[in-house]
Structures are given as structure tokens and as C-alpha cells.
N, C-alpha and C positions, 0 to 999 in steps of 0.2 A: 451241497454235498454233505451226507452226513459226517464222512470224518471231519468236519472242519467246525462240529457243533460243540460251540458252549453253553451250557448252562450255568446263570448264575443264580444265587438265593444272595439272601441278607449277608451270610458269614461263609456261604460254601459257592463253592467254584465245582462244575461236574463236566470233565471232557473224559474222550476214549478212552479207552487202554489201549496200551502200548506195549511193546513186550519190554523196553526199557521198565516198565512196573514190576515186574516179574518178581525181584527179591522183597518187595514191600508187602507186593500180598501174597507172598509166601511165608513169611513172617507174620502176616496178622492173619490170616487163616487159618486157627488153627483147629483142633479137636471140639472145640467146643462153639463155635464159629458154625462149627460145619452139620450140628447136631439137627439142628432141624432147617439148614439151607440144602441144595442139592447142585451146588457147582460144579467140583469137582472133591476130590480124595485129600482130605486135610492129610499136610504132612507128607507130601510127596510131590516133587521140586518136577518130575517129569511129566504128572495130572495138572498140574500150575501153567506149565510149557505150552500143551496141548489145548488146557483153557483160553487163555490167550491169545492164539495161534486162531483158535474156531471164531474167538470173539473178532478180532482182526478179520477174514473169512465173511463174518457176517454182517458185518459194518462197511466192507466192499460190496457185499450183493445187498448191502440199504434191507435187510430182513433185522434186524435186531442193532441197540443203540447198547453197547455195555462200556458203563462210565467208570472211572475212578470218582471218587468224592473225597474233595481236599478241601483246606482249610484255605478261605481268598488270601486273607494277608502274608499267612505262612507258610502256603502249598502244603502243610503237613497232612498226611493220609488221615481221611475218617472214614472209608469205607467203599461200598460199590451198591451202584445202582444199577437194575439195568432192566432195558425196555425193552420189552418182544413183539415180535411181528408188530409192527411199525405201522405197516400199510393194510393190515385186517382189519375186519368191523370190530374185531374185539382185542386190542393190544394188551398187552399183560407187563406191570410192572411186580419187581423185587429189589429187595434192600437187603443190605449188610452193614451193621454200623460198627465198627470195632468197639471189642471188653471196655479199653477205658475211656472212649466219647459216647457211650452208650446212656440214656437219658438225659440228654443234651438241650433234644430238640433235633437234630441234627436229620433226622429219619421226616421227622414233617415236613421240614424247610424243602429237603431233598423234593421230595415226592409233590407238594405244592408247583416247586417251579419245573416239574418234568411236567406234569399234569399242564398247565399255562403252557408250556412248551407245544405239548402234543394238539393240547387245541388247539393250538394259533398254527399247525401246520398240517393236522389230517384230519380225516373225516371218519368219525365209527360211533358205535351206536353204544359202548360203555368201557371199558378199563378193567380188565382181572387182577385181583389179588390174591392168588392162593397163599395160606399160609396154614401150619401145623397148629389144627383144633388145642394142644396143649400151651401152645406159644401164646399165652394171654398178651404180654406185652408189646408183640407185634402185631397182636389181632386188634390192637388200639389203633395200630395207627392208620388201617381201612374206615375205618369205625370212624376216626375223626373228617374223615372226608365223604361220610356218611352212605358208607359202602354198607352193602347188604349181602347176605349170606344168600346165594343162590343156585350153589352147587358142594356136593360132600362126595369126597371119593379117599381110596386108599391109593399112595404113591410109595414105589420102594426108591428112595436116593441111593445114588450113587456109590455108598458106605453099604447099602442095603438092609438099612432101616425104615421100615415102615414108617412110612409118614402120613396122620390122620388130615387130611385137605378141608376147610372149608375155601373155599371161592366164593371173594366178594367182590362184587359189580360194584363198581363207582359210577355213574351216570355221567 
């Protein structure tokens, strides 16, 4: 059962969300967090509710894994990962790594043992990473897992900021 999955890395621990998480990542989500993610509406405790609420939702009907990412020793919050469509030929993973664990490492680690994860339990034919063509720093971390650019589109978030997409394939 998915709710019952953990992921571990070296230094980080990745299980569900819960709505007991609610104040934490509404606290580290915040405006500038949200600038080139498309969760939900930084800065609005009732878009956090409803977040939560659909993640929960979708980790019942096994369509989507959305994790916290915490620190193993100290459970302290590092961020969110989260995997989509689970059971397509093309699952699509995203990351958030909070302002101050950010250059960590902590986005590799994550995404290394979701990736090990996903292949040791489904079968597809490659991995999505969209991220915002301006976001150089996240567009490393496809890049490190030698993801390739193979789709460019415009997406408006949630905020209704145009967001410029490339989509890389990991194999």
C-alpha cells in the first residue's frame, strides 16, 4: 500500500503527507517557494488545507505519492517531493527544498532514492521533470540524472504566473 511507503536516502527520510503537516508547510511555503512551483497559493492556510486534503485523495486512489521530506535523525522538515501518476508509462517527479536547506544536496539524495524506489516497483518507459526554463538551479538537478530536454511548453500556476516548462525525460 502506498500510504505505508517510506523512502529513505543517506540523511533524509520521505513519507506522506498528512494533514497533521499542515502548519509546517504552511510556514515554509512561502512567496518565494511558490515562484516557480505550482502547488498551491503561498500564503493561504485554506489552499494548504485543500493541498493536503487532494494529496491524501491521491495517495488513496494510489494516482500520485506526495511526500514530506525530513531530516532522518531530526524529523526536521526539508521539503516536498512528489511523484505523479505512479502507474503511467510516464510518472513525473517535483521537488521543493526549503530557503535554508537549499544547496544541501538534499534535492539529489531525495530524487536518487524516489527514482530506486520507482524502479524497483513499476514499469515505464521514462520519468518527467518539468521545471521553469529560468529556474537554472533546479534544472541541474534533471541534468544530474542525465535527463534530457524533450518537451517546451507555457504553463500558467496556480498564482497565474506564466511558467516557461522545459520537460526532461530521465530514462
Amino acid at each position: 500500500m502506498l500510504k505505508d511507503t517510506i523512502i529513505y536516502g543517506q540523511r533524509i527520510k520521505q513519507r506522506p503527507i498528512a494533514i497533521e503537516d499542515l502548519e509546517i508547510i504552511y510556514k515554509n511555503y512561502d512567496k518565494e517557494a511558490a515562484f516557480y512551483m505550482d502547488l498551491f497559493e503561498a500564503g493561504n492556510k485554506e489552499k494548504v488545507i485543500n493541498f493536503i486534503e487532494q494529496c491524501i485523495k491521491e495517495l488513496n486512489e494510489q494516482t500520485d505519492l506526495n511526500m514530506l521530506l525530513l531530516d532522518k535523525e531530526t524529523e526536521e522538515f526539508l521539503g516536498y517531493l512528489g511523484i505523479y501518476y505512479i502507474e503511467k508509462r510516464e510518472p513525473e517527479l517535483g521537488i521543493w527544498i526549503k530557503k535554508e536547506k537549499q544547496h544541501n544536496g538534499y534535492a539529489i539524495e531525495a530524487l536518487k532514492a524516489a527514482i530506486t524506489w520507482l524502479r524497483m516497483n513499476y514499469k515505464f518507459s521514462h520519468i518527467k521533470y518539468p521545471v521553469d526554463r529560468k529556474n537554472i538551479a533546479s534544472r541541474k538537478i534533471p541534468e544530474y540524472f542525465n535527463g534530457k530536454i524533450k518537451k517546451e511548453y507555457l504553463l500558467y500556476s496556480c498564482n497565474g504566473r506564466e511558467l516557461d516548462i522545459v520537460e526532461y525525460w530521465i530514462e
